[in-house]
MIKOLPA-973953 format. One line per 10 residues: number of its first residue (from 1); their letters; for each residue x, y, z of C-alpha. Coordinates in Angstrom, 1 decimal. Layout:
# MIKOLPA-973953
NUM	A	X Y Z; ...
END
This chain:
# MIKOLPA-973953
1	XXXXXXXXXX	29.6 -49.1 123.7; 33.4 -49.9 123.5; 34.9 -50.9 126.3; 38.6 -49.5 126.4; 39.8 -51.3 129.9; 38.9 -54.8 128.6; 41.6 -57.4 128.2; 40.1 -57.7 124.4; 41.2 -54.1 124.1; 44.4 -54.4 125.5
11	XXXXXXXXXX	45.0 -57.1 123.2; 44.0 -55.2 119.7; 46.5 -52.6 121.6; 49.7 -54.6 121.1; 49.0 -55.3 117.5; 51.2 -52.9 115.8; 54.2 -53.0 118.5; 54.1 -56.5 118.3; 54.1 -57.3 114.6; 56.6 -54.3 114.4
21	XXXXXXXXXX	59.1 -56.2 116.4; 58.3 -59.3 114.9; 59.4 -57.9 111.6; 62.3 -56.0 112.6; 63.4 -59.2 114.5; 62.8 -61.8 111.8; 66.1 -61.4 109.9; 68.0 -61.9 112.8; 66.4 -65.2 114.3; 65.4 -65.9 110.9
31	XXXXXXXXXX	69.2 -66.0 109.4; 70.1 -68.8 111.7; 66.8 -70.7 111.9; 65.1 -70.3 108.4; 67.2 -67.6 106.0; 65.8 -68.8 102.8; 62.2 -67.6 104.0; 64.0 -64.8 105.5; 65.5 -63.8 102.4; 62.1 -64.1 100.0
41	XXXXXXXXXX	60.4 -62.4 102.7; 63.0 -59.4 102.1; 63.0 -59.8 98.4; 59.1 -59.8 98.4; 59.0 -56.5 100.1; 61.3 -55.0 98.1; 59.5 -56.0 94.9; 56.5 -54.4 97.3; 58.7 -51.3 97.9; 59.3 -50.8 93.8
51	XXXXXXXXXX	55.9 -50.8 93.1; 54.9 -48.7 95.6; 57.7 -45.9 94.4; 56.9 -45.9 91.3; 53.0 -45.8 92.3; 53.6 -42.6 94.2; 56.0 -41.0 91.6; 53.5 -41.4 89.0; 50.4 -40.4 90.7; 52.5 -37.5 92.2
61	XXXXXXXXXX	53.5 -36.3 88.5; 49.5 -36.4 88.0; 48.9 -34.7 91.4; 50.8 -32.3 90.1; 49.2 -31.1 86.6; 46.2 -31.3 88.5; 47.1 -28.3 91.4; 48.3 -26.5 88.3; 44.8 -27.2 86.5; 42.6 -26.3 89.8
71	XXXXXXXXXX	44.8 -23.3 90.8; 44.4 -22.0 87.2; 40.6 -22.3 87.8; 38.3 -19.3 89.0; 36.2 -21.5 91.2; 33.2 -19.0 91.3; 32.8 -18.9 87.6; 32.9 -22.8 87.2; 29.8 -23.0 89.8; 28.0 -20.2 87.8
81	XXXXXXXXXX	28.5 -22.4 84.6; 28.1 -25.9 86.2; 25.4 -24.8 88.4; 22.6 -27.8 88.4; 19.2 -27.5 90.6; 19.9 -30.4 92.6; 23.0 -28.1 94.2; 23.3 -26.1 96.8; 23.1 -22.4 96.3; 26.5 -20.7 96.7
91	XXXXXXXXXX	24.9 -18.1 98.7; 23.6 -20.7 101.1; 26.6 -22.1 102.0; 28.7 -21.3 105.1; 32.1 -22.3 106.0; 32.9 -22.9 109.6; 37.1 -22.6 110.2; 38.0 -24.2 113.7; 41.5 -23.0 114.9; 43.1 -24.9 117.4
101	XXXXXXXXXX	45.3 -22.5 119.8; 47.2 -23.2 122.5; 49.9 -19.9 123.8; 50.9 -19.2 120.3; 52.4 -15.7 119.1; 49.8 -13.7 117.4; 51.9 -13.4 114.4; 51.7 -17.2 114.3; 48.3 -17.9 114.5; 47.4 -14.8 112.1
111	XXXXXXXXXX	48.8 -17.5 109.1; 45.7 -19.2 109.1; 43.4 -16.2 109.8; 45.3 -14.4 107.3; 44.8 -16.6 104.6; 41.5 -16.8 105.5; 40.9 -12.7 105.2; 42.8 -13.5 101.5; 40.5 -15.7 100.1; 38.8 -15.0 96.3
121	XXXXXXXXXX	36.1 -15.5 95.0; 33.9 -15.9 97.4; 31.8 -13.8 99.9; 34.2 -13.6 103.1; 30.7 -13.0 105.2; 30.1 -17.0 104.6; 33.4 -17.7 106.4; 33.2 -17.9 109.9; 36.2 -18.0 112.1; 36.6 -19.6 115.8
131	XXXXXXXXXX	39.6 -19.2 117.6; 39.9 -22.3 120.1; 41.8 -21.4 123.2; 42.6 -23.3 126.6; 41.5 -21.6 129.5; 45.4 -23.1 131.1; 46.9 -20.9 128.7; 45.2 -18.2 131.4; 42.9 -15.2 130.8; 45.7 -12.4 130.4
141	XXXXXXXXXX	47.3 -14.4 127.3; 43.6 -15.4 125.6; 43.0 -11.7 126.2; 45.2 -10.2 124.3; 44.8 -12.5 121.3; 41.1 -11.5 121.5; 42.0 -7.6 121.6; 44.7 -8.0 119.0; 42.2 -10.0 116.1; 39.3 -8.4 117.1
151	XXXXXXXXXX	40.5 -5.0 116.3; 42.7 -6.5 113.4; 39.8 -8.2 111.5; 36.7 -6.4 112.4; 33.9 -6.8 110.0; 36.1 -9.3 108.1; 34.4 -12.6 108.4; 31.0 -13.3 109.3; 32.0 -14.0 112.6; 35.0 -14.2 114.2
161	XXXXXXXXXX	34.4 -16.2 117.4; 36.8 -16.7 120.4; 36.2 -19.8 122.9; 37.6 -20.9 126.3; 38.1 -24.5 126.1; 38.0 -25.4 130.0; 41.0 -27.7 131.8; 40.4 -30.7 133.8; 37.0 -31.7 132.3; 36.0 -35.7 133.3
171	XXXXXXXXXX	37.2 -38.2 130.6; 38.7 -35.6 128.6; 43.1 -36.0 127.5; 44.0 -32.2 126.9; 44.5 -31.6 122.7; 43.6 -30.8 119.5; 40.9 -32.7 119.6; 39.0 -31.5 123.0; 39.6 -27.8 121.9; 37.9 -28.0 119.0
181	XXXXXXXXXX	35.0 -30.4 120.1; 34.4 -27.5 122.6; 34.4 -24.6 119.8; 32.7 -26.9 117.1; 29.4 -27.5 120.1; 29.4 -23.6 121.2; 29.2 -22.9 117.2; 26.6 -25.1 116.5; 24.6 -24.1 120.1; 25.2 -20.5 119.5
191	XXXXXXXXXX	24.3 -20.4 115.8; 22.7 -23.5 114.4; 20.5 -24.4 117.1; 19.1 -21.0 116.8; 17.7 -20.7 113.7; 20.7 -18.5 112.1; 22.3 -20.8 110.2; 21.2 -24.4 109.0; 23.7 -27.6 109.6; 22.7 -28.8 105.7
201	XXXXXXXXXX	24.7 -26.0 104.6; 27.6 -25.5 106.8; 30.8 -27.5 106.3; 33.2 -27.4 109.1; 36.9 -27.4 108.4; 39.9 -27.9 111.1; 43.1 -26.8 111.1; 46.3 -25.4 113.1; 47.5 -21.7 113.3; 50.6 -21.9 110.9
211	XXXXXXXXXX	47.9 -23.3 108.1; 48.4 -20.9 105.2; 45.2 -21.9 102.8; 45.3 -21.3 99.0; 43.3 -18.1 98.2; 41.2 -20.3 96.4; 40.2 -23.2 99.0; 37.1 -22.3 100.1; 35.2 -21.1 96.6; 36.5 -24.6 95.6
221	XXXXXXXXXX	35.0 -26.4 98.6; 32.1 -24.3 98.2; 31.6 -25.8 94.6; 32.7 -29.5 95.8; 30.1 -29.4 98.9; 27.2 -27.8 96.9; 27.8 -29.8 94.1; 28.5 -33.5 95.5; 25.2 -35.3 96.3; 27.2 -37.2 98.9
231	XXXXXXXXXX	28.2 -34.1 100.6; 26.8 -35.0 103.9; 29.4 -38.4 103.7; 32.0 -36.5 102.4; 35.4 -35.7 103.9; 37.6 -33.1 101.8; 41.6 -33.3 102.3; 44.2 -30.7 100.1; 47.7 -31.7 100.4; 49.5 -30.4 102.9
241	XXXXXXXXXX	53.0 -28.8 102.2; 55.6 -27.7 105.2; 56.4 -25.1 102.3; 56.5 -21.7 105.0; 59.7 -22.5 106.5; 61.1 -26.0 104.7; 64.8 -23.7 103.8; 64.8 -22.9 108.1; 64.6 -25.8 109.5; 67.9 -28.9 110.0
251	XXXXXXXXXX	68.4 -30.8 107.5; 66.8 -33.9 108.8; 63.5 -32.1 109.2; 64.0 -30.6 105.4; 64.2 -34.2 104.3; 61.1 -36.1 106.1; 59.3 -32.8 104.7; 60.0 -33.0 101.3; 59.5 -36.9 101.0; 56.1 -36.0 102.8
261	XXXXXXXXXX	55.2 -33.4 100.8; 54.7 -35.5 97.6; 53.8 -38.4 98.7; 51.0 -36.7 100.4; 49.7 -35.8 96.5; 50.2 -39.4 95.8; 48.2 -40.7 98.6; 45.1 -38.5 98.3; 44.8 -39.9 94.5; 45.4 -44.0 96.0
271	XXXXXXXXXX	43.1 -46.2 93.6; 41.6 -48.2 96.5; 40.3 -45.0 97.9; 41.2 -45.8 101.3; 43.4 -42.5 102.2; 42.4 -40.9 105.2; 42.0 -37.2 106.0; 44.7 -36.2 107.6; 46.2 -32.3 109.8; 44.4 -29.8 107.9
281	XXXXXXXXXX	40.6 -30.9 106.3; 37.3 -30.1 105.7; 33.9 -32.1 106.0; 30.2 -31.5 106.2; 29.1 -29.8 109.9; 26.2 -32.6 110.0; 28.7 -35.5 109.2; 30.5 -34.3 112.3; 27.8 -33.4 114.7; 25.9 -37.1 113.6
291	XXXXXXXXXX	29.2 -38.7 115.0; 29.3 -36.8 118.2; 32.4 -34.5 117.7; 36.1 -35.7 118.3; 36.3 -38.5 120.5; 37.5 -37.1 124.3; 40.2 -39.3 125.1; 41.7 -39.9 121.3; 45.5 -37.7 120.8; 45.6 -38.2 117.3
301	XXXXXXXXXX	41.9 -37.0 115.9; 42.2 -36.3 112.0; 42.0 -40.3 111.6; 39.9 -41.3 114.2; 37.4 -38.6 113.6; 37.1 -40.3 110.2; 36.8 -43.7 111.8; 33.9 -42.5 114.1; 32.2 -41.1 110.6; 32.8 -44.1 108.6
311	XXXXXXXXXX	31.1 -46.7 111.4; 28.1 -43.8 112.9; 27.0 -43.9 109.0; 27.0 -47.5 108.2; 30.1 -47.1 106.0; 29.3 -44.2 103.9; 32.0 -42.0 104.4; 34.9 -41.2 102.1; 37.3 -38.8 101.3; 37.9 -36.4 98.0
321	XXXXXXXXXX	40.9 -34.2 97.5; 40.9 -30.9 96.5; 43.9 -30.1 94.4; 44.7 -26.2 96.1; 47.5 -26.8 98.8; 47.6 -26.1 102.1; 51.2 -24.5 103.2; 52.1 -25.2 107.2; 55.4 -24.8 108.8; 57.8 -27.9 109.5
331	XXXXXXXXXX	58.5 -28.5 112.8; 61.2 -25.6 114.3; 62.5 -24.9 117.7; 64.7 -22.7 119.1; 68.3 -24.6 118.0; 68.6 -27.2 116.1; 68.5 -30.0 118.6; 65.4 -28.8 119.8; 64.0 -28.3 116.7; 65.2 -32.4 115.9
341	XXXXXXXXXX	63.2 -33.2 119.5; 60.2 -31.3 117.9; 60.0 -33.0 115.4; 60.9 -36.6 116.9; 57.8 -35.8 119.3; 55.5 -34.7 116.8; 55.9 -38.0 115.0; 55.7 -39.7 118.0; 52.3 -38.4 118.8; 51.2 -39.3 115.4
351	XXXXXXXXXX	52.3 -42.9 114.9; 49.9 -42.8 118.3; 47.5 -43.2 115.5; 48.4 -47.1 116.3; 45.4 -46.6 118.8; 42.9 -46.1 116.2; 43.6 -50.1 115.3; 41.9 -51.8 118.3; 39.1 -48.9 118.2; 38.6 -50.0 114.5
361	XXXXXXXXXX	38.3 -53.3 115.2; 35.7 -52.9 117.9; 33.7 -51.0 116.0; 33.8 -53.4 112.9; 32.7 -56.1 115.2; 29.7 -53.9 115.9; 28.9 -52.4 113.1; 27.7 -55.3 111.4; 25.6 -53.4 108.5; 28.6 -52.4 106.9
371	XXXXXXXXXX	30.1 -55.0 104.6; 32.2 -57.1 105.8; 35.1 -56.4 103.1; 34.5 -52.6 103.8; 35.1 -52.9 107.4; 38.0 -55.3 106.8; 40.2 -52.9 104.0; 40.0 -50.4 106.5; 41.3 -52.0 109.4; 43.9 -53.3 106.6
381	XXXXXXXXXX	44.9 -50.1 105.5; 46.0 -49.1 109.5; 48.0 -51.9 110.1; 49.7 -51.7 106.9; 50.4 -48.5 107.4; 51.4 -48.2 110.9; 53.6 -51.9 110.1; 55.6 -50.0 107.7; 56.0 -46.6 109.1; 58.1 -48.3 112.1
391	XXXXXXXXXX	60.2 -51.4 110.2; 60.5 -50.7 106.6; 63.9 -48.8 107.6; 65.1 -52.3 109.4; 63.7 -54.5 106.3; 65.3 -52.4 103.5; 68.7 -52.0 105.3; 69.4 -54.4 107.7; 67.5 -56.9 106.3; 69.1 -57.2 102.9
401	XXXXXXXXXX	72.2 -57.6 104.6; 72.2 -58.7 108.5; 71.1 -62.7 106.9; 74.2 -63.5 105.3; 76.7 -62.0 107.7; 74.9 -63.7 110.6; 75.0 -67.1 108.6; 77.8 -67.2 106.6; 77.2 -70.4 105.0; 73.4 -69.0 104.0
411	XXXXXXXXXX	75.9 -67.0 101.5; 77.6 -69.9 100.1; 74.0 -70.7 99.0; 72.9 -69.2 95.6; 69.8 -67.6 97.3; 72.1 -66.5 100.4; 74.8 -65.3 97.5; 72.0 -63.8 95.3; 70.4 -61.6 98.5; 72.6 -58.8 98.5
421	XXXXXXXXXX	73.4 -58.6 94.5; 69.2 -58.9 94.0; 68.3 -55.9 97.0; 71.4 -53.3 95.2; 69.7 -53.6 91.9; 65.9 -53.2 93.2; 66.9 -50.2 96.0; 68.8 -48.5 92.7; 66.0 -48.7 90.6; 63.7 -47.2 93.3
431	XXXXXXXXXX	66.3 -44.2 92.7; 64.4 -42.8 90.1; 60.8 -42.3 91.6; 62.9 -40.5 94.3; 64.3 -38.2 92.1; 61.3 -37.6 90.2; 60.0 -36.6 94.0; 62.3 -34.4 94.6; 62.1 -32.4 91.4; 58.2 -32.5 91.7
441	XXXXXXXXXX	58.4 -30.9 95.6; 61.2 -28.4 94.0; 58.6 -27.0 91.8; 56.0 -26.8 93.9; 57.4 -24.7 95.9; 57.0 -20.9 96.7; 59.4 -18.4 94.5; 61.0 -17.2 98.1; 62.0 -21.0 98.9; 64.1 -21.9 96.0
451	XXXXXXXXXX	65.9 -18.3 96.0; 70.0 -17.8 97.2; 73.0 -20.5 96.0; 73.1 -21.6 99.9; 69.5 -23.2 99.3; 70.4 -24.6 96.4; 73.4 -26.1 97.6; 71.9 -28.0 100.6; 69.0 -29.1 99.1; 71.3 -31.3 96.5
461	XXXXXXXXXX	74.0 -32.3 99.3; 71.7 -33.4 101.8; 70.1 -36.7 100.0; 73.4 -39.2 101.0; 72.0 -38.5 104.8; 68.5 -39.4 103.4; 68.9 -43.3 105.3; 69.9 -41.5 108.8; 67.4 -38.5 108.6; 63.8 -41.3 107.9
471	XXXXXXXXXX	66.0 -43.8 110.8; 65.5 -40.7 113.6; 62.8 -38.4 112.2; 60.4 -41.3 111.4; 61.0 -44.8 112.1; 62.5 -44.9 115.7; 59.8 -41.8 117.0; 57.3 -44.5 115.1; 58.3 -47.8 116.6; 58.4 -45.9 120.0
481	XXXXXXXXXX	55.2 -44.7 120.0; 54.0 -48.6 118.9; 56.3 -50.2 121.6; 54.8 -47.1 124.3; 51.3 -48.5 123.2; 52.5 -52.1 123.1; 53.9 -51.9 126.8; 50.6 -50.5 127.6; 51.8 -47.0 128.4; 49.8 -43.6 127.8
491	XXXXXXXXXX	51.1 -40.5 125.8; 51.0 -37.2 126.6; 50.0 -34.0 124.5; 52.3 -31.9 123.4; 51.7 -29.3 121.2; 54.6 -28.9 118.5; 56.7 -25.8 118.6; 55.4 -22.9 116.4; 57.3 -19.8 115.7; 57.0 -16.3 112.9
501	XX	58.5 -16.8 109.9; 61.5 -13.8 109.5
END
């Protein structure tokens, strides 16, 4: 057993607020004390930030012809003509769909049971839907959401199953994560325990209530779960696209989303094969009932619920992606500054993803059967990526610059003179695996998104404000969450505003 209150703990805790402002710092100590390192430190990561642009453009271009080639595909037909006898019968299989609600119009949370009523080629009796509320949300609003979907889909799905996920239970941090611990137990006490269904064959699959699945997703997880002889390792992770309402939301927002949006094709195709699954995803039933459910007390759970996988089985688990998108809205609100402090919140709950770091590390120092590179590229892969989220902004601004105005006679050095001239020409060149972004998220998206002149219009004249929109809708909401976790203070849930699409 972990224990979270130790002074070991606490220590792992301060790892990514502390190397954050370490790094962010550097350049400005450094400048005075040693600039030369400082300025092949900066020049390093921008030869680092070059290759990993033009990694993501080119793995997003092939991301890219591959959603074409699996949306082109009638799923159902390719398991009829693949079909092997050491797979899973299609008829056997059943698809549990969590949906984590929380006071939500019903107009919102019908996205995802929508898309699930519109999926092809496949037997909609092998879906099964639970609808996760809160009891706080308070009997008359849960209610009326059951009265409203009941009626609605009636003899849609195989089931459609409503829980009360109760408030104030010991040890438990109100979330995502409790709610559908709580549906994913009463599913599996209800209806696997039983006899009526068997864990080998279910998969489970979370998600929010503005997910909007391709029609597609399930006959295509069907066929990757029946067919993968790893299945009961296996995580299963579609890019996610705020495509619903990208044209809605401030400008800011519209940026972080689109840079998301393909990079998240990039990342699901990395050559170490150390991505994560991450907001919307699927996995076997058993994977998640072996590792006890989502952790109680852990905000952010897509990653950690992978972490808990990866150490319960000895290091088995991976993830695969599955080339159909998932659609979701960007973050909204009621005005535009609220829908910026939406946004700025949501990120700050998920850079609290920096907790998953000292859990990590704990359980590598336990889990001693899993190879000791294994356990070490994963805990790698966190740092790095929580390191970056909250100071590459600092580093590829700032630091390119702040060395030799601090230490002006660093600049009448040829490295010092050489700093600025060297970071212009990298930062242009990574220019063009932006562009190549931006032209790949343009075509991916919906025919109603790229409609009307106005669209057009601000979806060209809004890149100069690129630097200023990643500063306050990704980096500072990052480096505050580290520093929050660093000083040794707790976050909050808060759900992120969700509204109907006009």
């Amino acid at each position: 057993m972990i224990n979270k209150n130790s002074k070991i703990y606490r220590l792992w805790e301060m790892i990514p607020g502390f190397f954050a402002w370490m790094t962010i710092l550097f350049p400005i100590w450094g400048a005075f004390v040693v600039p030369k390192a400082v300025a092949y430190f900066v020049i390093a990561f921008l030869v680092y930030w070059l290759y990993q642009s033009f990694k993501s453009a080119i793995l997003a271009v092939i991301g890219y012809f591959k959603i074409k080639t699996a949306k082109a595909t009638n799923w159902q037909e390719k398991f009829q003509s693949d079909f092997k006898t050491n797979w899973l019968k299609r008829s056997d299989i059943n698809h549990v769909v969590i949906i984590s609600s929380y006071k939500e119009p019903n107009e919102v949370i019908d996205m995802a049971i929508g898309s699930l009523a519109a999926q092809t080629n496949i037997n909609l009796k092998n879906i099964h839907v639970v609808l996760g509320q809160e009891a706080r949300a308070g009997k008359e609003n849960n209610q009326q959401t059951i009265d409203y979907f009941s009626k609605k889909y009636k003899n849609t799905f195989g089931h459609l199953i409503f829980t009360e996920h109760p408030g104030n239970l010991p040890g438990e941090i109100a979330g995502k994560h409790t709610n559908e611990a709580w549906a994913a137990k009463y599913f599996k006490t209800t209806f696997i325990d039983t006899g009526k269904y068997k864990i080998e064959n279910c998969t489970l699959t979370s998600c929010d209530v503005d997910t909007i699945f391709n029609p597609q997703y399930f006959s295509a997880l069907t066929y990757n779960f029946a067919s993968n002889q790893n299945r009961y390792f296996r995580f299963w992770q579609s890019p996610i696209f705020w495509h619903n309402n990208i044209n809605q939301v401030p400008g800011p927002i519209r940026i972080i989303g689109i840079m998301g949006n393909v990079i998240h094709i990039a990342n699901i195709q990395e050559p170490d094969g150390l991505f994560f699954n991450y907001s919307c995803y699927s996995s076997s039933y058993k994977l998640i009932d072996s590792a006890g459910y989502w952790d109680p007390d852990m905000i952010p759970e897509d990653w950690h619920i992978f972490l808990q996988t990866f150490f319960s089985s000895g290091g088995k688990t991976a993830v695969e992606p599955i080339f159909l998108p998932t659609v979701v809205d960007a973050p909204d609100g009621k005005n535009y500054i609220s829908a910026l402090k939406n946004r700025y919140s949501q990120c700050v709950r998920h850079a609290w993803g920096a907790t998953d770091i000292p859990y990590a590390i704990e359980q590598a120092r336990i889990h001693k059967e899993i190879p000791f590179i294994t356990r070490a590229l994963r805990i790698f892969k966190l740092i790095q990526t929580h390191l970056i989220w909250s100071s590459n902004w600092f580093i590829l601004t700032l630091g390119t610059s702040l060395p030799v105005i601090l230490n002006p006679k660093f600049f009448q050095t040829a490295v010092g003179y050489n700093l600025p001239r060297i970071s212009n020409v990298i930062l242009t060149i990574c220019l063009l695996p932006m562009f190549v972004l931006i032209i790949l998220d343009w075509k991916l998206r919906p025919a109603n998104q790229k409609r009307g002149f106005k669209n057009i219009l601000k979806n060209i004249f809004q890149w100069p404000f690129m630097p200023l929109a990643t500063l306050t809708m990704s980096v500072l909401p990052g480096l505050h969450s580290h520093t929050k976790l660093f000083l040794g203070k707790r976050l909050e849930y808060k759900t992120t505003s969700k509204k109907p699409i006009v």
